[in-house]
N, C-alpha and C positions, 0 to 999 in steps of 0.2 A: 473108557473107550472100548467096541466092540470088537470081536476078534476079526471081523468081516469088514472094518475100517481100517482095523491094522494090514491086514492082507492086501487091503486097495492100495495104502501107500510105497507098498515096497515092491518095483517093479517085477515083473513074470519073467523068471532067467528064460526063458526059449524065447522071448518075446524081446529080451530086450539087447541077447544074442544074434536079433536078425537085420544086421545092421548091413549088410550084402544087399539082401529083402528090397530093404527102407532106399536104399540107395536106386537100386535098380526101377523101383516106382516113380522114386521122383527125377531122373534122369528120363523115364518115359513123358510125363508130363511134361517137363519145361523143355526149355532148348539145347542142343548140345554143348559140352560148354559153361554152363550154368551153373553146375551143382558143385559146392565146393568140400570142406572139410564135413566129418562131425564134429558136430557142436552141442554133444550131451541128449538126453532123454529125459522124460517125464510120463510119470506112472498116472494114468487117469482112472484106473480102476480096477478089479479082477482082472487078472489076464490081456487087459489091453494096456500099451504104452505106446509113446509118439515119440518119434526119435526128430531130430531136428540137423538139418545142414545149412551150412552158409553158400549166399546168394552171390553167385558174382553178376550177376547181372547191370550192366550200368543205369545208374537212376536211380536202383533200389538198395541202398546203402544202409545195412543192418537188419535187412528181411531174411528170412529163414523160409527152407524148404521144412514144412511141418508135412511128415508121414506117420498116420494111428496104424501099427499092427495088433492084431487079437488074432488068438486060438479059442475054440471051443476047450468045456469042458475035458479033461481025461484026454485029450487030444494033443497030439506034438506035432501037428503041421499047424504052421503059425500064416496067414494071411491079411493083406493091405485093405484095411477099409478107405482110406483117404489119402491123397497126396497136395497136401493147399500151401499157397505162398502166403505167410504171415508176417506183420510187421515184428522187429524181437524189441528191448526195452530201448535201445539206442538206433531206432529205426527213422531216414527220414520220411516225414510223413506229409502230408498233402495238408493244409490250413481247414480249419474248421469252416464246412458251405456259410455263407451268407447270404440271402435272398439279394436280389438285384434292386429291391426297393430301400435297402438298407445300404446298398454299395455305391450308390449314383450320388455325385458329388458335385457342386456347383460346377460349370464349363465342361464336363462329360459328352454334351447332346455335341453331338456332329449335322451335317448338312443332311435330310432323311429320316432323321433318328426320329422316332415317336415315344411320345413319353404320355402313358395313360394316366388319368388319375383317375383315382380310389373315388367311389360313388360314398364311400362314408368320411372321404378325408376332411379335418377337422377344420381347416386353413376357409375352406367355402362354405358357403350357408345357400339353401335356398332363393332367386331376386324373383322379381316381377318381370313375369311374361304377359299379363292380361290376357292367362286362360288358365282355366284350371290343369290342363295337363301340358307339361312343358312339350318344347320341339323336339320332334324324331331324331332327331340327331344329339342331343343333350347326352351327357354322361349318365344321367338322373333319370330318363326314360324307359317308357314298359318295353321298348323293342331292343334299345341299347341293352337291357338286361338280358331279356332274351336271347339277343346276337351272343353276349359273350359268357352263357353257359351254354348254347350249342355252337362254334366255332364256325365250323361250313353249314350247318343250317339256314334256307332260306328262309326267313321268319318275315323280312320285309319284301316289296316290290323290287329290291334295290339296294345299294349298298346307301347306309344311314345319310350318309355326306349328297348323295344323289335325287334326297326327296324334297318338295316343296316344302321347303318352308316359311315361303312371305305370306303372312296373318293376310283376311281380304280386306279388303279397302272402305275405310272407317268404321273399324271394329277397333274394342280399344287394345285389341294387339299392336294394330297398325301406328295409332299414337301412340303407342310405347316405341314402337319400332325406330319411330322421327327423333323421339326422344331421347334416342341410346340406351333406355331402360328394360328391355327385351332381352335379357338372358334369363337361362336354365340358373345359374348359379351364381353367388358375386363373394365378395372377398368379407369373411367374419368377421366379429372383434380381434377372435385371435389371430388369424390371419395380416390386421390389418398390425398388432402389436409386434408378432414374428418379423414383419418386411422393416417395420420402424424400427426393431431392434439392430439387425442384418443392416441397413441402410448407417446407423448412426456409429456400430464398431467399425466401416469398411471407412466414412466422411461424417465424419461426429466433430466435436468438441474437443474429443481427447484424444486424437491423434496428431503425431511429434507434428504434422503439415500446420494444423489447426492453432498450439502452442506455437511457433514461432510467426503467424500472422500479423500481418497490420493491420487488418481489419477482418470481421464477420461477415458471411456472403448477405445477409442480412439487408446491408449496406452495398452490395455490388450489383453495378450495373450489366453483368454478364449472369445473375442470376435470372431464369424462366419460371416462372411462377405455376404450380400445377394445382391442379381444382379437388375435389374431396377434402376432407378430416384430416386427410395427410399435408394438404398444401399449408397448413397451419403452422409447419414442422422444416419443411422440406421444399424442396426446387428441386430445377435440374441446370446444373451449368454448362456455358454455352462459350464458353474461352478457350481457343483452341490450342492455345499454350500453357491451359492448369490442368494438371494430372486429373482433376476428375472432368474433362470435356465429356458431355456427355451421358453424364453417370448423374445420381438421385445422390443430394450434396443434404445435411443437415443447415439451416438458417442458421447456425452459430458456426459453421466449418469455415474455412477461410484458407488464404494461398498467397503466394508472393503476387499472382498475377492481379489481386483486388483492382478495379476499374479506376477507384483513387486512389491507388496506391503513390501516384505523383503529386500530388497535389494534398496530399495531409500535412499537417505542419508538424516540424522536426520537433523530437524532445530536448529539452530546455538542458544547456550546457554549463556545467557547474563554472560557479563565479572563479576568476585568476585567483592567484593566492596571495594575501597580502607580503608575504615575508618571502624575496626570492632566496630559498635555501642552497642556488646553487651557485651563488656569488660569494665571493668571498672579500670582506669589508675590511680594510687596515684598521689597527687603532696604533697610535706612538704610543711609546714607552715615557716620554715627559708632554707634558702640555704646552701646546703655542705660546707666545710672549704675549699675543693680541688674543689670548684665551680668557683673561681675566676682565673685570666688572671697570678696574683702571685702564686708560687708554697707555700705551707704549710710548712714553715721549725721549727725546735727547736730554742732556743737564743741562743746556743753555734755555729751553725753554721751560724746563723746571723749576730754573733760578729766576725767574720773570712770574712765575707764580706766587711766588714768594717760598720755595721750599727748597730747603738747604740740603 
């Protein structure tokens, strides 16, 4: 170790003496009020050291008034380079940022709320517009990109949402347009696998609703049948009395309200039990007289049998 390392670490006595200094600066700085004890120093190099105070400030619980004083060379007037509010090790501190696209959470969007999506998000894929370059208004278009790397730039006639865009009349825009097949963008494999997953943990098979079922909506006449890849899978239920009214149900999810829920036939009730255990049967202690294989007669007609 050098002698010029050793010297760093051992604070500057005029320096670490000016604890009047340290105080007076950072009392300039914050508010009155504020600045509370010392709380120790720390040698940052030749001749400079940071003296440290507690913060009373409310809110900031465990912040320190950090002041660096130095002197020059050969010099004993010691002066304030800095006066900053610093968090100390037991400081509370503010949550590490998270972008707003990582924080928005299903039911978030309020009445207003616009929710952009990502021109490379992975959930869409390219559809058929029947033209080579999609509408003005598309997420995926040469102006939409344009608009949102210059903000206030007038780049179109118009704000995007304000321009024509009905394809002209029988071009095969237009038949796409009758068709519903006219967007900028439509829903991936993975996109379509993400919704089928989301849809089957919220009305799946294996939720406690599903397990205690009498029937699959499969089977119910309140289920609405919906069209695509998905309707293969999937309805929407239409029972205004089952918890998923309204909501994208899995074909094996099911609910107390099933449509035949009255009219299924009850499960089979186990047979009486031959031996009722809970009677209790005499038996005598000797046997009947007319218990035996001999009939029970008197001796007068014994003696007419001929037996003595």
């Amino acid at each position: 170790m050098s002698a010029a390392s050793t010297r760093s670490r051992t604070p500057d006595r005029l320096c670490a003496e000016a604890v009047d200094l340290a105080r007076a600066a950072a009392e300039e700085v914050a508010a009155p009020g504020v600045v509370g004890e010392h709380a120790g120093l720390v040698s940052e190099g030749d001749r400079v050291v940071t003296h440290f105070f507690e913060c009373k400030e409310p809110g900031y619980r465990g912040w320190r008034w950090a002041v660096t004083v130095a002197r020059a060379s050969r010099a004993k007037i010691v002066t304030v380079d800095e006066a900053v509010l610093l968090p100390g090790p037991d400081a509370l501190l503010a949550p590490e940022w998270v972008p707003w696209s990582e924080r928005l959470r299903p039911g978030d969007m309020g009445p207003g709320d616009l929710l952009p999506t990502d021109a490379e998000d992975l959930r869409l894929e390219p559809g058929f517009s029947g033209a080579d370059e999609p509408p003005p208004n598309a997420a995926v278009s040469r102006d939409m990109a344009e608009l949102a790397e210059a903000e206030d730039a007038d780049v179109t006639a118009g704000p995007p949402r304000n321009l024509p865009t009905a394809p002209s009349r029988g071009s095969i825009a237009a038949v796409a347009e009758e068709l519903g097949m006219r967007r900028a963008r439509v829903l991936s494999r993975y996109g379509l696998h993400v919704a089928a997953d989301r849809w089957e943990d919220s009305y799946g098979a294996k939720t406690p609703m599903a397990q205690a079922a009498p029937a699959s909506c499969v089977t119910c006449g309140f289920l609405v049948p919906i069209g695509g890849s998905l309707g293969q899978a999937f309805g929407v239920c239409a029972n205004e009395f089952s918890p998923a009214d309204g909501h994208v149900v899995s074909l094996s999810y099911g609910c107390g309200g099933h449509s035949e829920a009255a009219v299924m036939p009850k499960p089979p009730q186990p047979a009486p039990p031959v031996i009722d255990e809970t009677r209790v049967d005499p038996f005598p202690l000797r046997p009947a007289k007319d218990s035996g294989s001999v009939p029970d007669v008197s001796d007068e007609d014994a003696a007419e049998l001929g037996h003595s």
